[in-house]
C-alpha positions as YAML, in Angstrom:
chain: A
units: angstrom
residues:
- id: 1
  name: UNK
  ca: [-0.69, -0.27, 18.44]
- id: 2
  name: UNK
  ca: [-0.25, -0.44, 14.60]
- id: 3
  name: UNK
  ca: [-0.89, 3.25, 14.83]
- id: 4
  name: UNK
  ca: [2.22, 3.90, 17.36]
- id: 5
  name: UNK
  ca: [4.43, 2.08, 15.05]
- id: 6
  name: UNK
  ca: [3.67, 3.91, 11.41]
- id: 7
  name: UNK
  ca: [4.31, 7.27, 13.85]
- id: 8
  name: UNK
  ca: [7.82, 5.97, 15.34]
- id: 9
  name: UNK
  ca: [8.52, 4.63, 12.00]
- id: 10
  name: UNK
  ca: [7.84, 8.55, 10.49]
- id: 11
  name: UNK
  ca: [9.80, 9.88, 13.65]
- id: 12
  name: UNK
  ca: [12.88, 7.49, 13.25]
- id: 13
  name: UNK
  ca: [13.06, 8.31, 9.32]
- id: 14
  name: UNK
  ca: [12.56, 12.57, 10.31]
- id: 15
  name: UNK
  ca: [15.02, 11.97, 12.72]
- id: 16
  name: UNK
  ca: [17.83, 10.40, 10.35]
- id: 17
  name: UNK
  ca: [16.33, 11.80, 7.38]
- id: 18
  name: UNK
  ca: [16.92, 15.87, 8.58]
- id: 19
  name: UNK
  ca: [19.63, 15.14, 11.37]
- id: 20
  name: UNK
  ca: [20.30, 18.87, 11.41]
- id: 21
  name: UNK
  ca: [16.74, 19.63, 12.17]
- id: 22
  name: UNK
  ca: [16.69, 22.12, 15.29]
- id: 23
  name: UNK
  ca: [14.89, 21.15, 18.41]
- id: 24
  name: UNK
  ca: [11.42, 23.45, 17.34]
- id: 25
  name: UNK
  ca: [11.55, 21.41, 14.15]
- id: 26
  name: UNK
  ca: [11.72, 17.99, 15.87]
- id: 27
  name: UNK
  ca: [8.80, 19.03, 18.08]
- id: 28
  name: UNK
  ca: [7.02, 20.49, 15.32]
- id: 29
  name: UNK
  ca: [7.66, 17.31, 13.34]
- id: 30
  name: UNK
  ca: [6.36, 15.47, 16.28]
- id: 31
  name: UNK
  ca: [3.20, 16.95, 16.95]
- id: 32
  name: UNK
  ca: [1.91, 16.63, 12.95]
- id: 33
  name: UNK
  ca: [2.43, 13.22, 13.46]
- id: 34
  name: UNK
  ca: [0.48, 12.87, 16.07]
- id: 35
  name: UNK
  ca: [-2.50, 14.77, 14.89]
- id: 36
  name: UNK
  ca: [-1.59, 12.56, 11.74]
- id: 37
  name: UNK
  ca: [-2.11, 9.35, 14.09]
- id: 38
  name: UNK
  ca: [-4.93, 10.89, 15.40]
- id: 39
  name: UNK
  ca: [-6.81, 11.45, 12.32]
- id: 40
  name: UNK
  ca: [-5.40, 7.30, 11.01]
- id: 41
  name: UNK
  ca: [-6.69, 6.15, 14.14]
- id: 42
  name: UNK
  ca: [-10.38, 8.11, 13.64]
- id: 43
  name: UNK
  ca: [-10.73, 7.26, 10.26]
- id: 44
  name: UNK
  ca: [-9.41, 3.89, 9.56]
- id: 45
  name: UNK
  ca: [-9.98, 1.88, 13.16]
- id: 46
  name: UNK
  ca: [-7.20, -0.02, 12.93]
...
């Protein structure tokens, strides 16, 4: 769960941070931060 939040924390701050990010960018954006949740939740075991 701890995982979820750091990535919806990183989506919420892409989101506001690049508001006029295009659609491919938000998905893009989206999908390294899963793999990057991925690899936290491999790697650390929280």
């Amino acid at each position: 769960m701890k995982i979820f939040v750091i990535w919806l924390i990183l989506v919420i701050i892409w989101n506001f941070g690049y508001p006029q990010a295009s659609p491919l960018e938000d998905v893009i954006v989206a999908v390294v931060l899963s793999f990057l949740s991925n690899f936290l939740k491999k790697h650390l075991k929280i």
